[in-house]
MDTraj code that builds the backbone (N, CA, C; nanometers):
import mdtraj as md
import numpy as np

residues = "UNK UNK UNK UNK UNK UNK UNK UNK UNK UNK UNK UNK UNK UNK UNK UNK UNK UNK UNK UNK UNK UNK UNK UNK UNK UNK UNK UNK UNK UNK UNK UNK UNK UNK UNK UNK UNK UNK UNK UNK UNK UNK UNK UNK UNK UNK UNK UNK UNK UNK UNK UNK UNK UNK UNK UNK UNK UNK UNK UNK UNK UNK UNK UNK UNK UNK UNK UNK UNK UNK UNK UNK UNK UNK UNK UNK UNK UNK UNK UNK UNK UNK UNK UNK UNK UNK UNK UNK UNK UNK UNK UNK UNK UNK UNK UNK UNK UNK UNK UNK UNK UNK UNK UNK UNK UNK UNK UNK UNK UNK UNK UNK UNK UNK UNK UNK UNK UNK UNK UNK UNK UNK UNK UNK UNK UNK UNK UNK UNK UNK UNK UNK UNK UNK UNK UNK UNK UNK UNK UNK UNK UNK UNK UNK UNK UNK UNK UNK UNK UNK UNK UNK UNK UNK UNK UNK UNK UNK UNK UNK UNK UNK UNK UNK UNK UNK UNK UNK UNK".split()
xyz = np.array([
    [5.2034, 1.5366, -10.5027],
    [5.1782, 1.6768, -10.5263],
    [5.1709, 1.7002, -10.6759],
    [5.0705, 1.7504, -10.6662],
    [5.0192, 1.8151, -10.8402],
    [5.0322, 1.9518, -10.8684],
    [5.0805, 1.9885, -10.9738],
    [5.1196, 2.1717, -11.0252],
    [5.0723, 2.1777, -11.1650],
    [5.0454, 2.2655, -11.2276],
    [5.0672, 2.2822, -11.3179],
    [5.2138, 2.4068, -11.3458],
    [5.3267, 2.3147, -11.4619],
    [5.4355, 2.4439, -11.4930],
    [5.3913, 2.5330, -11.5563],
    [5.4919, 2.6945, -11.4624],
    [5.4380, 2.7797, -11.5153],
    [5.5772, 2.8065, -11.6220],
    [5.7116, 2.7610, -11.5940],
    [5.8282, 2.8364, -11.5831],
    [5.8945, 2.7438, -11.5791],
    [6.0126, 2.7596, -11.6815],
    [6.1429, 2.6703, -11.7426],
    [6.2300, 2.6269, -11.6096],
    [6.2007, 2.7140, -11.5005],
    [6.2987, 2.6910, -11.3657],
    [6.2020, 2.5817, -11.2702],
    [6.0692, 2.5797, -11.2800],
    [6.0030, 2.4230, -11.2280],
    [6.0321, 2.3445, -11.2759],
    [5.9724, 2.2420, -11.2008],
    [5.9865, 2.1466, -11.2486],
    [5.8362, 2.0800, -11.3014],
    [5.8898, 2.0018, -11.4230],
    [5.7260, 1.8890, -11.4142],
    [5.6833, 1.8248, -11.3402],
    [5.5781, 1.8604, -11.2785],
    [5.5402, 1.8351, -11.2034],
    [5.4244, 1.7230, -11.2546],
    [5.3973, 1.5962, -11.1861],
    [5.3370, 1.5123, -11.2262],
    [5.1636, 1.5414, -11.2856],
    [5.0955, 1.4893, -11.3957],
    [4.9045, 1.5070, -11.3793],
    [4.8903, 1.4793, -11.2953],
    [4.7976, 1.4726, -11.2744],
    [4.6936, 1.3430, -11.1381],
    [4.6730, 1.2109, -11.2191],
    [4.7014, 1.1994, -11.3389],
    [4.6815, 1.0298, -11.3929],
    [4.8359, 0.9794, -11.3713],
    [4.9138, 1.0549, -11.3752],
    [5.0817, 1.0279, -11.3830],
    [5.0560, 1.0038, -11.2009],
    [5.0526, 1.0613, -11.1633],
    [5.0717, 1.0889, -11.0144],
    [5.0017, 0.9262, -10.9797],
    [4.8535, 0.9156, -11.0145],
    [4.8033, 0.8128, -11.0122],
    [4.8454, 0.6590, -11.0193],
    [4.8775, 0.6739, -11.1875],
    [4.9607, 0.5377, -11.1992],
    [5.1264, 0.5514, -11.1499],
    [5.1727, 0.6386, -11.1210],
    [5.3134, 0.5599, -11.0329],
    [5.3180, 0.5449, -10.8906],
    [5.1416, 0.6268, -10.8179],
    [5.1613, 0.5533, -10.6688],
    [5.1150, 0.4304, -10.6642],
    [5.0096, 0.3879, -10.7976],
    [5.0036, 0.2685, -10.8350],
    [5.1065, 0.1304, -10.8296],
    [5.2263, 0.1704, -10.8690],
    [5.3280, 0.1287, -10.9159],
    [5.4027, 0.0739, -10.8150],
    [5.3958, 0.2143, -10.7322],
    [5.4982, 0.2363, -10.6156],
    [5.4511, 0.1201, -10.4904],
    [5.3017, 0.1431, -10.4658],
    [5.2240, 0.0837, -10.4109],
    [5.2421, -0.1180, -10.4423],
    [5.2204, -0.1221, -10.5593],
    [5.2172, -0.2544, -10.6223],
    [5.3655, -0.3045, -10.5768],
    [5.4661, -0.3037, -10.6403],
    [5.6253, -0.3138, -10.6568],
    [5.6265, -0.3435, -10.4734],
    [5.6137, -0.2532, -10.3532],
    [5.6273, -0.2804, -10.2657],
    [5.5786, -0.3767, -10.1942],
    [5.4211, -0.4047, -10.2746],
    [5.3578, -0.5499, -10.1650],
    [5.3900, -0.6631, -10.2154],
    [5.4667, -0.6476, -10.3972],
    [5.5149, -0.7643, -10.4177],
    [5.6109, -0.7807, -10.3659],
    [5.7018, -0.7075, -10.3329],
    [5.8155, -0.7654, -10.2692],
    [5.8453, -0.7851, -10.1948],
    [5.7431, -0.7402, -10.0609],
    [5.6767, -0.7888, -9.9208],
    [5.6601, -0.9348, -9.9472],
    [5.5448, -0.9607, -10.0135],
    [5.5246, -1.0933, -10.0426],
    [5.6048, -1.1891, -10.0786],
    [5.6714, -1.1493, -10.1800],
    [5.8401, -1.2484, -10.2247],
    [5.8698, -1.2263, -10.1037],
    [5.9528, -1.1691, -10.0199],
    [6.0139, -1.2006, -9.8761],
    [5.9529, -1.2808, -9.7869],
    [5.8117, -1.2409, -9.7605],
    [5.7717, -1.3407, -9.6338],
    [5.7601, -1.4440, -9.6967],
    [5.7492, -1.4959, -9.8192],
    [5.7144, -1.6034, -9.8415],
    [5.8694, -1.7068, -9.8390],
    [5.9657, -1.6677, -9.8903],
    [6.0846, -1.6854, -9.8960],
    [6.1380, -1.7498, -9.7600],
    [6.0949, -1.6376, -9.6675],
    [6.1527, -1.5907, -9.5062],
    [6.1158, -1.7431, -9.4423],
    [5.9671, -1.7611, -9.4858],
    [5.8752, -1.8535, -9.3970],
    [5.9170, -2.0531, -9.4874],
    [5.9736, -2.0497, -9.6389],
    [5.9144, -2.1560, -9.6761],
    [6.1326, -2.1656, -9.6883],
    [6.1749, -2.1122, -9.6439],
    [6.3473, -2.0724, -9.7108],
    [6.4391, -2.1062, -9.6161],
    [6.3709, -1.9365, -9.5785],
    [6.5038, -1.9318, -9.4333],
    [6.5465, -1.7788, -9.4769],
    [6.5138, -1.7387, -9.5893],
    [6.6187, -1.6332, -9.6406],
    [6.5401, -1.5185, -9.6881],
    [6.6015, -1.4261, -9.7071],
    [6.4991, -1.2828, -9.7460],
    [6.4914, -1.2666, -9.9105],
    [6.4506, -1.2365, -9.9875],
    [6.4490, -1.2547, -10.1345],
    [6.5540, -1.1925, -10.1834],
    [6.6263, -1.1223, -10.1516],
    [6.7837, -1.0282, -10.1481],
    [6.9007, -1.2045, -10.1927],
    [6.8525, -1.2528, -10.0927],
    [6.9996, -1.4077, -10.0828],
    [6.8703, -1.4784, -10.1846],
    [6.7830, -1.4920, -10.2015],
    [6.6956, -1.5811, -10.3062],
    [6.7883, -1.5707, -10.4351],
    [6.7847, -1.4016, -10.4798],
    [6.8238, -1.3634, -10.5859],
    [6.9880, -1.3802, -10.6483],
    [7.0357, -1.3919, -10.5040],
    [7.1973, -1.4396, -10.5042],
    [7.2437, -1.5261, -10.5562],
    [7.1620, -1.6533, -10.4868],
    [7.1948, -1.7579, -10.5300],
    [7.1406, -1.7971, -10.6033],
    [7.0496, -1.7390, -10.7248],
    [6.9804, -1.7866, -10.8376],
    [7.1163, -1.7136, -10.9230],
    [7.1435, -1.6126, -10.8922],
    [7.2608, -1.5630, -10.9848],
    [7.3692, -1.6404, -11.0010],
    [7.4400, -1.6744, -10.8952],
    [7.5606, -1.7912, -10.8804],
    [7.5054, -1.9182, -10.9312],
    [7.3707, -1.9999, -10.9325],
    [7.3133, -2.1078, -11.0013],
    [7.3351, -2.0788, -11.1527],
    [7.3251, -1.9696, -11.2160],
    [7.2852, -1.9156, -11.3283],
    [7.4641, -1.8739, -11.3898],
    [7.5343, -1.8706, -11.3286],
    [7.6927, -1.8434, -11.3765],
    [7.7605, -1.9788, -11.3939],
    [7.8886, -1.9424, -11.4499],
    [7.9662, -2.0806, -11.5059],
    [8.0328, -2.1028, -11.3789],
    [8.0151, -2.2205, -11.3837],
    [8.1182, -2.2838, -11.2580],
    [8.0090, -2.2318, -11.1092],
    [7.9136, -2.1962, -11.1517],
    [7.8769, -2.1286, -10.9885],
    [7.9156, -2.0424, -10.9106],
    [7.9950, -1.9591, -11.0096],
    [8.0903, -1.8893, -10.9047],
    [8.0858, -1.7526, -11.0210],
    [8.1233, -1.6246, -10.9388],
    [8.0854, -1.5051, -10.9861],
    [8.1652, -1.4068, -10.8557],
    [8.2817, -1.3469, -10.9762],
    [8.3122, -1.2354, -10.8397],
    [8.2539, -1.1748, -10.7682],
    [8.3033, -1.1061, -10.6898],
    [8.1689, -1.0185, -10.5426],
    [8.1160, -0.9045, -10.6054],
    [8.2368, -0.8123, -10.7323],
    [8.2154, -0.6903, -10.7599],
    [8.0841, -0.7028, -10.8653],
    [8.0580, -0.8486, -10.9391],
    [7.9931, -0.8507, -11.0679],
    [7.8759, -0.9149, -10.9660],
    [7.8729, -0.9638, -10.8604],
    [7.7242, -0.9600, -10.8096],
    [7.7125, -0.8810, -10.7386],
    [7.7671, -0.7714, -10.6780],
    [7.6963, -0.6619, -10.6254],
    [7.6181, -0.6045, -10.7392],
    [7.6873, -0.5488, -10.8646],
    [7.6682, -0.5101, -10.9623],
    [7.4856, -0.5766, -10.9671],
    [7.4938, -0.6620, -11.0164],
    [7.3890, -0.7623, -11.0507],
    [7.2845, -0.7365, -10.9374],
    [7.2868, -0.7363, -10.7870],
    [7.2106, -0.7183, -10.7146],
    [7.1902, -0.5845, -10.7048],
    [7.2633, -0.4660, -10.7527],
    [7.2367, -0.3084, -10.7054],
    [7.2497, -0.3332, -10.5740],
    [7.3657, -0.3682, -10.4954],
    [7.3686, -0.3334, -10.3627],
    [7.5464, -0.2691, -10.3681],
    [7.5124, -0.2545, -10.2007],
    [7.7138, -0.1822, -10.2143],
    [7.7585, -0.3536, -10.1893],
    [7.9145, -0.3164, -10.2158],
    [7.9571, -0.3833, -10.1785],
    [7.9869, -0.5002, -10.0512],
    [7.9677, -0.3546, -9.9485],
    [7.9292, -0.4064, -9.8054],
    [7.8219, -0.4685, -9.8002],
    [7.7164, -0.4563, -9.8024],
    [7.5649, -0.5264, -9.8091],
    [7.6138, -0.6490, -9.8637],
    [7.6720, -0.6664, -9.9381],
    [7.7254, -0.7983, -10.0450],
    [7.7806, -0.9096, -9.9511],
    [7.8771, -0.8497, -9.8850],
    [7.9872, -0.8824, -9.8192],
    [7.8921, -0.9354, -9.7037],
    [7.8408, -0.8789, -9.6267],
    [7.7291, -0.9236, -9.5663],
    [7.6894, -1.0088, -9.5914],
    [7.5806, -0.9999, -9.6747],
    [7.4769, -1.1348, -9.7204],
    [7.5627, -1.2415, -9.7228],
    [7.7009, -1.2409, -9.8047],
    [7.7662, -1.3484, -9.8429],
    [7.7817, -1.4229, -9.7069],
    [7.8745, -1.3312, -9.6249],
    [7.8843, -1.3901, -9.5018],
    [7.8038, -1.4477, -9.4171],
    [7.6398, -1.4648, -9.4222],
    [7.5479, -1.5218, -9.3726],
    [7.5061, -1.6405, -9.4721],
    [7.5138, -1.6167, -9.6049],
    [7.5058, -1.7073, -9.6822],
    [7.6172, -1.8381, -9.6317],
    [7.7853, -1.7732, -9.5670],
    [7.8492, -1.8890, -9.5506],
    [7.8476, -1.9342, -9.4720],
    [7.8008, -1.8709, -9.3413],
    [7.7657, -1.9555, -9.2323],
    [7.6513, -2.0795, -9.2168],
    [7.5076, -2.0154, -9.3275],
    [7.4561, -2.1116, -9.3510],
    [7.5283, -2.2618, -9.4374],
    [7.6305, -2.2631, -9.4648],
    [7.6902, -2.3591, -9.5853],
    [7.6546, -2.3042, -9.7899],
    [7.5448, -2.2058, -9.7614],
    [7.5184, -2.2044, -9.8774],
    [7.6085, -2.1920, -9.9945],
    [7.6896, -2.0703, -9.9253],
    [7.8206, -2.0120, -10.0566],
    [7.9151, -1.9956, -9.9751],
    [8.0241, -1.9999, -10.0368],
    [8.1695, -2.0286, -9.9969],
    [8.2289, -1.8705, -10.0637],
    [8.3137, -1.8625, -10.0106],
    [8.4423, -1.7616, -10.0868],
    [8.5745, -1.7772, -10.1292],
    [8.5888, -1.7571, -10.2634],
    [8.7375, -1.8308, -10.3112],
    [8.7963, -1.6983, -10.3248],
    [8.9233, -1.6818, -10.2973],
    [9.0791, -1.6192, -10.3660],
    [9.0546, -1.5535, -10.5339],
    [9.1023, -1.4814, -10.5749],
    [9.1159, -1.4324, -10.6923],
    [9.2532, -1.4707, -10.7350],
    [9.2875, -1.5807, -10.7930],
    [9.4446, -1.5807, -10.8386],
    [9.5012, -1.4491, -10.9591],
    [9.4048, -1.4307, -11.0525],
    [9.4749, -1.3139, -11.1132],
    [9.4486, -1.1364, -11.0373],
    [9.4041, -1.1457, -10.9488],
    [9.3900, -1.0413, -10.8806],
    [9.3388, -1.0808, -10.6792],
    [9.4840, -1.0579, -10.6145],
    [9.5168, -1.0566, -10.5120],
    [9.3900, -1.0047, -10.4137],
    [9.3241, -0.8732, -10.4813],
    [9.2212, -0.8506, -10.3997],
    [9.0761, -0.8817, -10.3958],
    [9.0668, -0.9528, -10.5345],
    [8.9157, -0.9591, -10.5830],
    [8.8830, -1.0897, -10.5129],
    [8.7910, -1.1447, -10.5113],
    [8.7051, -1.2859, -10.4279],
    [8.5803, -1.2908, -10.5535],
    [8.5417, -1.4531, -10.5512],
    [8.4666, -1.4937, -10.5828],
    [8.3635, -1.5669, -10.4947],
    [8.2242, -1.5555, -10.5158],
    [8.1257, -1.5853, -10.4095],
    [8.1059, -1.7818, -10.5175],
    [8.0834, -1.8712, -10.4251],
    [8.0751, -1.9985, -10.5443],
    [7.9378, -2.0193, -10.4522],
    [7.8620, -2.0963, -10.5541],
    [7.7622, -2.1488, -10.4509],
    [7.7766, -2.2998, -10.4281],
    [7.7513, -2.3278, -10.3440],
    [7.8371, -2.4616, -10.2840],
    [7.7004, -2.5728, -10.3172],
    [7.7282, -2.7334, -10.2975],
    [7.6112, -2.8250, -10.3165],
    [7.4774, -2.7979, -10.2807],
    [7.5681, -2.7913, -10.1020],
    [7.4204, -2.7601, -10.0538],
    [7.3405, -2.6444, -10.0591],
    [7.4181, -2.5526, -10.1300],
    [7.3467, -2.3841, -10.1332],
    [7.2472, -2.4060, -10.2759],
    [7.2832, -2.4911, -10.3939],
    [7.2144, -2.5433, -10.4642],
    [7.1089, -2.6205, -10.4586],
    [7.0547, -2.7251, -10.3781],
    [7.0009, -2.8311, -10.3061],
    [6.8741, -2.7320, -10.2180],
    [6.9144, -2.6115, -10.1528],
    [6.8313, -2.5219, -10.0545],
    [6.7553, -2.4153, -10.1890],
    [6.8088, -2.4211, -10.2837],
    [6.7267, -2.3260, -10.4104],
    [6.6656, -2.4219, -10.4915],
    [6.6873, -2.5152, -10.5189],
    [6.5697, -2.6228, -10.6023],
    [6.4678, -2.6338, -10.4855],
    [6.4803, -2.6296, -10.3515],
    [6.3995, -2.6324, -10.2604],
    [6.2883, -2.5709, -10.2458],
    [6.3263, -2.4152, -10.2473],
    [6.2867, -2.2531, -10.2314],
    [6.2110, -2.2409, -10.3941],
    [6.2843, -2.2974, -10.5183],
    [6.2216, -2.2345, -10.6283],
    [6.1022, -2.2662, -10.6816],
    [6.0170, -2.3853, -10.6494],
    [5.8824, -2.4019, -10.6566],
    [5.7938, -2.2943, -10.5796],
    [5.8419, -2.3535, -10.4540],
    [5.7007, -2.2077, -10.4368],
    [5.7413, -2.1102, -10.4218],
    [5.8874, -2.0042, -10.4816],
    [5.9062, -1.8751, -10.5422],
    [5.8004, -1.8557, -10.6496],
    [5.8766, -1.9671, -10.7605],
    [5.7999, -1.9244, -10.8504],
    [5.6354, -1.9125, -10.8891],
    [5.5576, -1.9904, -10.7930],
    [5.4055, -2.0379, -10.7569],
    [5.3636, -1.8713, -10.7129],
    [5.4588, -1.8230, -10.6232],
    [5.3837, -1.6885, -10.5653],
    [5.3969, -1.6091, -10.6616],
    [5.5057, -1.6090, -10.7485],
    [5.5460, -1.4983, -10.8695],
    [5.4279, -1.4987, -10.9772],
    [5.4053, -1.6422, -10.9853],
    [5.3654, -1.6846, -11.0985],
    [5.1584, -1.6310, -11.0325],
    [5.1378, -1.6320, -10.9737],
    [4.9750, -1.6164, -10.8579],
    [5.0072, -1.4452, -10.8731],
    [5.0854, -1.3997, -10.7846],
    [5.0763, -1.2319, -10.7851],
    [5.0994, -1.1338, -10.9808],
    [5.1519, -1.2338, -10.9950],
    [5.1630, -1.1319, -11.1553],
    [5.0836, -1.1899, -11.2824],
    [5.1338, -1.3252, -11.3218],
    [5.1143, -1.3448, -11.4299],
    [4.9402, -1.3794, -11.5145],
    [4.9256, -1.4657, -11.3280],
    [4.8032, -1.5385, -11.3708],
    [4.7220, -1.4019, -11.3263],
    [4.7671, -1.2631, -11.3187],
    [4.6330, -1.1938, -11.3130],
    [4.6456, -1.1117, -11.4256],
    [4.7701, -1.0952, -11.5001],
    [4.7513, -1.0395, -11.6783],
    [4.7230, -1.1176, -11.7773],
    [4.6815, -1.0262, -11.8979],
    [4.6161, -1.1185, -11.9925],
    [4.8238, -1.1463, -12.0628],
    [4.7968, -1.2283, -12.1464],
    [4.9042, -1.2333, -12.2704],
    [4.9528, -1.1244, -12.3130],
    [4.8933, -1.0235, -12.3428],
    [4.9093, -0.8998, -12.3962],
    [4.9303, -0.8139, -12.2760],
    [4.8538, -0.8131, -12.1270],
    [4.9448, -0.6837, -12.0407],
    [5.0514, -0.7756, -12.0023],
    [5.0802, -0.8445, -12.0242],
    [5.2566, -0.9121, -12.0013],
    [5.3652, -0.8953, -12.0767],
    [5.3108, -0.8939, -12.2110],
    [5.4248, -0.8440, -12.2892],
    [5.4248, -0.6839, -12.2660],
    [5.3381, -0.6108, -12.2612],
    [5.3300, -0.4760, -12.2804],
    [5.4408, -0.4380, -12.0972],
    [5.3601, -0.5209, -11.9878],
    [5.4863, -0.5085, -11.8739],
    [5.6389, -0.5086, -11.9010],
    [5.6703, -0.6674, -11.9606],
    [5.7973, -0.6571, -12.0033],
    [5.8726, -0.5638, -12.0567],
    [5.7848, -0.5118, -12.1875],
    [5.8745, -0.3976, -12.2626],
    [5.8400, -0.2954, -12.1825],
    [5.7584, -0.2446, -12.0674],
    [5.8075, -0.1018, -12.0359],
    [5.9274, -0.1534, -11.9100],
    [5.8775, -0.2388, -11.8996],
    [5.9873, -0.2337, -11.7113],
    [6.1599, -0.2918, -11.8419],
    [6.1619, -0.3306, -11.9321],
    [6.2719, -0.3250, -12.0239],
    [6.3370, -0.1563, -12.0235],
    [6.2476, -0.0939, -12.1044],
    [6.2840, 0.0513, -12.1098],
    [6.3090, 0.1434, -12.0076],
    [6.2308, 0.0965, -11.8571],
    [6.2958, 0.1918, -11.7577],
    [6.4072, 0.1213, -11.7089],
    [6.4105, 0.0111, -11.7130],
    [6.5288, -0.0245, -11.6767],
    [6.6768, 0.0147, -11.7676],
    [6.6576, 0.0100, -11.8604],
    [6.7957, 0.0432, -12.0020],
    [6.7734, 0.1895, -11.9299],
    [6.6562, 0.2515, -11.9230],
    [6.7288, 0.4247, -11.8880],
    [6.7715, 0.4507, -11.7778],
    [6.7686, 0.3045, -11.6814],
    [6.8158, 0.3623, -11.5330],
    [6.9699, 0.2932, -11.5317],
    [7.0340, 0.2241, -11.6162],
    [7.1731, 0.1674, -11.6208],
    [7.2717, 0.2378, -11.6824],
    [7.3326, 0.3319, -11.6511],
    [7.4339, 0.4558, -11.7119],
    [7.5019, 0.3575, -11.7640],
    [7.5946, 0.4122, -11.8930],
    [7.7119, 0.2995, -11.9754],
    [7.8703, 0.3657, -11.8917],
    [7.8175, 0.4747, -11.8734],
    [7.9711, 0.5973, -11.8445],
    [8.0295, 0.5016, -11.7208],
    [8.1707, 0.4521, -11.7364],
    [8.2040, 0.3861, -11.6580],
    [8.2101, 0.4787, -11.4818],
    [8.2150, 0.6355, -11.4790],
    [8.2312, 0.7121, -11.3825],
    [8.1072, 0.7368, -11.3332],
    [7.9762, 0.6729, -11.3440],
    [7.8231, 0.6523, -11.3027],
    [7.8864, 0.6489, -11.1339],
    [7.8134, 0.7321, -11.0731],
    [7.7884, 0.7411, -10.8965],
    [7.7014, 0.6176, -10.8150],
    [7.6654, 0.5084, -10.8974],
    [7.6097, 0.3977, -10.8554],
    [7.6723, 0.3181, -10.7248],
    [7.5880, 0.2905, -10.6240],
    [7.6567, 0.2466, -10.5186],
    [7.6930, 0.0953, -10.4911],
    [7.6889, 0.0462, -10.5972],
    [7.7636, -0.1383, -10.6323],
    [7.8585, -0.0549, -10.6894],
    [7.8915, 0.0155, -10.7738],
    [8.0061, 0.0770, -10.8386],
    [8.1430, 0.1002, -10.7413],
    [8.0533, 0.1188, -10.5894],
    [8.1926, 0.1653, -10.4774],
    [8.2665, 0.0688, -10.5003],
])
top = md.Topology()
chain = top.add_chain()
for i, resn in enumerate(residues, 1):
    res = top.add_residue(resn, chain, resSeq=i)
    for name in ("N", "CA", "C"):
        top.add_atom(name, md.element.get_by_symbol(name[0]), res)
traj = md.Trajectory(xyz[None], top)
């Protein structure tokens, strides 16, 4: 929906080029991440949600990363977390350890074989990533991508520790 404001109590209401490029956006963002999933789903086992998991726990010291700092990291709640993890451990992928300095906290570790199933998965992740985005910008709309999806991202991460974010629960 397009308006022009008349009055400090509307709102801005989008142009038709604004309107344009973010159903653009909206449009794009969703079939890539259609695509990351089925491709994941079909060559994996897993939905790109646990892809991203266990690239995070690959990517931490020791492999291991409390639950609260990868919900955080994934933007999911906690529960969703708790979830995934728990399918993650039934597959063998990740394990759950104890928090010795804190009784209630848990750490998600990713285990051999949860490592072994992502060197697996990360060739042709990265083949589809690398086919849907890169190889269709030049040098220059890649950097220019980076720095804007940089900047909406820094304005969508509140610092205020009392942020209503739902990994925050």
């Amino acid at each position: 929906m397009t308006k022009a404001s008349t009055s400090a109590d509307e709102p801005r209401w989008l142009t038709d080029e604004e309107q344009r490029i973010w159903r653009s956006y909206v449009h794009a963002t969703t079939l890539l991440e259609d695509h990351m999933d089925r491709q994941l789903q079909r060559e994996a086992g897993m939905p790109h949600v646990y892809y991203g998991l266990l690239v995070k726990l690959a990517d931490s010291a020791h492999r291991r990363l409390r639950m609260t700092e990868l919900a955080k990291y994934a933007k999911i709640t906690r529960s969703r977390l708790s979830h995934a993890i728990a399918r993650l451990e039934k597959n063998g992928w990740v394990r759950r350890e104890e928090c010795d300095s804190d009784k209630r906290g848990q750490f998600a570790v990713l285990t051999n074989q949860g490592l072994e199933v992502l060197e697996r998965a990360a060739p042709g992740h990265v083949a589809v990533v690398r086919h849907a985005v890169f190889d269709r910008l030049t040098p220059e709309q890649q950097k220019s991508l980076g720095e804007i999806m940089q900047i909406v991202a820094e304005g969508l991460q509140p610092e205020e520790a009392g942020a209503d974010l739902p990994w925050l629960r």
